[in-house]
C-alpha positions, 0 to 999 in steps of 0.5 A, spaced: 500 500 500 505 504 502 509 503 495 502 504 491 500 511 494 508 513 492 507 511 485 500 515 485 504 520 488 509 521 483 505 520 478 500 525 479 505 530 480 509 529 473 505 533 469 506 538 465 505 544 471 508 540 475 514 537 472 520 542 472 529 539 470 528 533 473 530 534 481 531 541 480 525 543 483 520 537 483 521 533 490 521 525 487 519 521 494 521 514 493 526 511 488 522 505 486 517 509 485 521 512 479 524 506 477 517 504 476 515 510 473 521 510 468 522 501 466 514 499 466 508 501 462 509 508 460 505 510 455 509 516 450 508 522 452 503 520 458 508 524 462 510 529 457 512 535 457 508 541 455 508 541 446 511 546 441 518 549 441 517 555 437 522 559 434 521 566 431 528 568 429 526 574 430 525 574 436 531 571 438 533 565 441 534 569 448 532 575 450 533 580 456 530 587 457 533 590 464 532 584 466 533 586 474 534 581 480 534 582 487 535 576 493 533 578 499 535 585 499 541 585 495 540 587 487 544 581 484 542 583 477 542 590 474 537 592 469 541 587 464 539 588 456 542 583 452 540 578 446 542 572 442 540 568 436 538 562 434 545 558 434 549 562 437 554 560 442 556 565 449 562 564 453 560 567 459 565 569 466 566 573 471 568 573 480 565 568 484 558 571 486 557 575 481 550 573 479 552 567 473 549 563 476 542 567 478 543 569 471 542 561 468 537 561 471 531 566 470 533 565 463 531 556 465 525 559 469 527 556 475 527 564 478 522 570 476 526 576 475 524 582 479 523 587 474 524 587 467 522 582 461 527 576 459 524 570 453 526 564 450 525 562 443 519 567 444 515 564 450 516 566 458 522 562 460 518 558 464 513 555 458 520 554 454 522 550 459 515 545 460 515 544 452 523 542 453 526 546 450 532 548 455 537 544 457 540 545 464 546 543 467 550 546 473 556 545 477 557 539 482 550 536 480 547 532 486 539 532 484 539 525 483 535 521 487 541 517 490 538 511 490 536 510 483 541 508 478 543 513 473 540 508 467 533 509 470 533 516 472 535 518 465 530 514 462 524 517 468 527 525 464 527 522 457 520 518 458 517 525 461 520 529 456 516 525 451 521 519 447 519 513 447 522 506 451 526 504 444 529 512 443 530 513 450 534 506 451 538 508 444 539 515 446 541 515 454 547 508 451 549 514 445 550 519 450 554 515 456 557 512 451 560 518 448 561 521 456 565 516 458 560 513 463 556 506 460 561 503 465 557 506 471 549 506 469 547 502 472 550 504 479 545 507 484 547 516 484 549 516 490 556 511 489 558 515 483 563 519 484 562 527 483 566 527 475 561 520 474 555 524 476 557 530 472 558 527 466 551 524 467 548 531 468 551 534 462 548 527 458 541 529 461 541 536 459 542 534 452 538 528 452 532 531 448 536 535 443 534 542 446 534 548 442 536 552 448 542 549 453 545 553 459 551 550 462 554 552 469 560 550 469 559 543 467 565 540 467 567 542 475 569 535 478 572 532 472 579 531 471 583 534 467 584 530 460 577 528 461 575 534 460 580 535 454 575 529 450 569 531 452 568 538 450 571 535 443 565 530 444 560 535 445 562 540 439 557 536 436 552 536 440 552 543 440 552 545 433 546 549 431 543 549 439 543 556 442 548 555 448 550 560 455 557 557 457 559 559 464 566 558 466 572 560 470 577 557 465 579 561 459 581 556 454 574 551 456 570 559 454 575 559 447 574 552 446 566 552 445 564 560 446 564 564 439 561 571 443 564 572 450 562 576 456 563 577 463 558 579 469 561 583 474 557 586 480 550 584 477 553 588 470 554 584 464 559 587 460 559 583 452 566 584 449 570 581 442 574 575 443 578 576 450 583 570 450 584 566 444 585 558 445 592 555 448 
């Protein structure tokens, strides 16, 4: 009975208002109940996310208009106007506290601007995000339901973003593979290390081909020659994809970025190409 009110739970839970990044702001009680959710008879799209990725190029891919943000009373962002368009790729840096994190995330829609406007692909970014169309990773992921291995978490975001059992199965192995992770996914979160558990957070934000991926500083936790690979191996993944890269290393930012700024006391001042690759 206890598992069966976990499973009503979730999946009452798991629709299109409710469902956000996976474990980014939704609450998943039980680990088996997901498994459940993500291995047995899940119709596609029963958990899917809200439909229709529309893209006006005129629009813009991302756009802010004096955008404003304030934690508490500190003003985190300040009156920030900025645009990018379909395809482009921003390097974007800056001290620690500076707000690139924040600014990640008001553009995901995982926090409402304190004044200001900011859309995505021509929609509210909130609405953006439910139809898929934003990929998010951040640094030292640990949103992972610690006992759920990371085979059956990947396929619980890949099921509810809509692909079926099949599709989802051939992507997650395409992607571990290409990462360096097939040999932990089917290792519960939680005895993974941090590089694995990242490797696999960067797999989940590109797990539906989002036209929109935000990533802060996603290769923190991963050795050194590693990392060389995978930014190799994500060229690809990135190509024609809008994509805010945040970094504190100068060659990973010449590696990906084509644009380059940096946010600095809640100001993001956009520049030519500051560093050039090693």
């Amino acid at each position: 009975m206890r598992s069966s009110l976990r499973l009503t739970r979730v999946r009452r839970e798991a629709n299109p208002q409710f469902l956000t990044l996976w474990c980014a702001d939704l609450s998943v009680p039980d680990a088996a109940a997901v498994r459940a959710l993500s291995t047995r008879g899940i119709s596609r799209g029963s958990l899917q996310l809200s439909a229709g990725r529309t893209e006006d190029p005129r629009m813009g891919a991302i756009r802010l208009d004096r955008l404003v943000q304030r934690l508490g009373k500190r003003e985190v962002l300040r009156a920030i106007t900025f645009q990018m368009s379909p395809g482009e790729v921003l390097g974007l840096t800056g001290p620690n506290g500076a707000g690139k994190t924040t600014l990640l995330r008001v553009i995901a829609g995982l926090l409402l601007p304190t004044a200001g406007a900011v859309r995505v692909l021509g929609q509210a970014p909130d609405r953006a995000r439910r139809s898929g169309s934003i990929g998010f990773c951040g640094s030292g992921d640990g949103s992972w339901v610690r006992r759920l291995d990371l085979r059956a978490g990947l396929s619980f975001h890949a099921r509810a973003g809509g692909l079926g059992r099949a599709a989802a199965a051939a992507r997650i192995n395409e992607l571990a593979e290409r990462l360096g992770f097939w040999s932990h996914l089917d290792v519960p979160a939680d005895r993974c290390s941090t590089g694995i558990r990242q490797r696999a957070a960067l797999a989940r934000a590109l797990l539906l081909r989002p036209p929109i991926l935000l990533f802060d500083e996603p290769l923190r936790g991963i050795d050194g020659p590693s990392q060389a690979e995978i930014l190799g191996t994500l060229r690809s993944e990135l190509a024609g994809r809008t994509v805010i890269w945040v970094s504190h290393s100068r060659e990973e930012l010449a590696a990906v970025g084509q644009r380059s700024a940096v946010l600095t006391s809640g100001s993001l001042l956009e520049a030519p190409r500051l560093w050039t690759a090693a």
